[in-house]
VMD Tcl script that draws the C-alpha trace (Angstrom):
set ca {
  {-143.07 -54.52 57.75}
  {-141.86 -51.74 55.90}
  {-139.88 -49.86 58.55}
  {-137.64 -53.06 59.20}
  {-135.95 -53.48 62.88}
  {-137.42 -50.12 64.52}
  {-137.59 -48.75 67.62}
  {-140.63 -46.31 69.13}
  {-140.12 -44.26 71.71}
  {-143.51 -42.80 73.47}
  {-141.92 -39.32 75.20}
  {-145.47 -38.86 77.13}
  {-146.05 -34.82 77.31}
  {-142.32 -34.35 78.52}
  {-141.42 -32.46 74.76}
  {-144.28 -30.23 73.99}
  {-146.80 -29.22 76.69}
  {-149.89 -30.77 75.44}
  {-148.84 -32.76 73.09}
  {-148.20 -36.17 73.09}
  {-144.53 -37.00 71.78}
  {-143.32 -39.94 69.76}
  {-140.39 -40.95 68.01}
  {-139.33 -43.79 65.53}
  {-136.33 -45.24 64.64}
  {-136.31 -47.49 61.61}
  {-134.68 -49.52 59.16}
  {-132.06 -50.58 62.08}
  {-129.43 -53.19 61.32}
  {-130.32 -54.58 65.18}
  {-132.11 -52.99 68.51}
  {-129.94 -53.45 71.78}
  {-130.16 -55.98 74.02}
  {-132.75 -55.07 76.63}
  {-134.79 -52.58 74.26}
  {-137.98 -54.09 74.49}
  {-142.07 -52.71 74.61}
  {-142.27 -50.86 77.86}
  {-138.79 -50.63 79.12}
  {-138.01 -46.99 80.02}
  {-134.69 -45.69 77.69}
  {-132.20 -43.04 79.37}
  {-130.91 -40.23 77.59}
  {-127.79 -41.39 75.58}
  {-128.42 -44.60 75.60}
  {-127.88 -46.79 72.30}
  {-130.99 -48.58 71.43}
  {-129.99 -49.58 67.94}
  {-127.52 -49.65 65.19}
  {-128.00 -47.88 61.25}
  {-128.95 -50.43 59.03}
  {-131.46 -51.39 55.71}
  {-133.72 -53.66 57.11}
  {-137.52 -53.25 56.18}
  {-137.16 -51.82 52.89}
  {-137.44 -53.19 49.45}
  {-133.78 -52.17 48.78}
  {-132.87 -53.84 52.24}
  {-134.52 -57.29 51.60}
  {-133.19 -57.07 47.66}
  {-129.21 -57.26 49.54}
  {-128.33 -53.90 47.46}
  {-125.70 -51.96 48.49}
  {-127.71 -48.43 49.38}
  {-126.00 -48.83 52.62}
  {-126.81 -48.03 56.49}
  {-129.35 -45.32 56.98}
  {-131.33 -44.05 59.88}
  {-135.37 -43.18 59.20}
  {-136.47 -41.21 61.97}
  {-139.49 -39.69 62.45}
  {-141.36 -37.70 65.10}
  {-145.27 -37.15 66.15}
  {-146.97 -34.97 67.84}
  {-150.46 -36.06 69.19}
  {-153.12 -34.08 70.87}
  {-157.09 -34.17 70.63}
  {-157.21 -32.22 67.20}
  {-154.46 -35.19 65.66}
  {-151.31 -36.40 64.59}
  {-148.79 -34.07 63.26}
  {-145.46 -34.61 62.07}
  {-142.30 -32.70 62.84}
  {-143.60 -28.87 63.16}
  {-147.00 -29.25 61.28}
  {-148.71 -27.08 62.59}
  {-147.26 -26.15 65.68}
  {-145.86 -22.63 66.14}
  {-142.55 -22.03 65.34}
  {-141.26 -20.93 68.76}
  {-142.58 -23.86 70.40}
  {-141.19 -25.85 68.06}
  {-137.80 -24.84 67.95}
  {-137.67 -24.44 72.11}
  {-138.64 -28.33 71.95}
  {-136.29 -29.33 69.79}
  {-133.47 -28.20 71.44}
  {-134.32 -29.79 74.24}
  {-135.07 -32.87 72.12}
  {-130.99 -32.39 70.74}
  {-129.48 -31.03 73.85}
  {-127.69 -28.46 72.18}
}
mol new
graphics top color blue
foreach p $ca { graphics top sphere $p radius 0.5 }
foreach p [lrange $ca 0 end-1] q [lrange $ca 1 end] { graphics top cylinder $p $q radius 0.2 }
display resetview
């Protein structure tokens, strides 16, 4: 798989009212114990380390290093967008904060 150790994290409709929210962590050196499909994950709570896992350069053993790919959807009846295709700016950006906690 091309991702490597990943993690996906279905937020529901919690992030952007009617969409349907879901991140992906990849390329993970390991996931932590107890992340598994269907568990519920808390805010703050380590579900995997950096790592190069998935990739060509990852199984090759080069030295590219630990890297996070991370990725966000946004699903309603129209499709699949990524990070703020096509959703309006100000939604967006209200969303992602909450997303960051800043």
């Amino acid at each position: 798989i091309l991702l490597g150790k990943s993690v996906i994290i279905d937020h529901g409709y919690t992030i952007v009212p009617r969409f349907r929210t879901i991140s992906v962590y990849a390329h993970l050196s390991s996931i932590a114990e107890g992340i598994l499909p269907g568990v519920t994950v808390k805010k703050g709570q380590v579900i995997g380390l950096a790592g190069n896992t998935g990739t060509s350069s990852g199984a090759l053993k080069n030295n590219k290093g630990a890297h996070l790919h991370w990725e966000i959807h946004f699903e309603d009846t129209t499709g699949k967008y990524f990070l703020g295709e096509n959703i309006p700016l100000e939604i967006l950006k209200n969303n992602i904060d909450l997303l960051f906690d800043k």
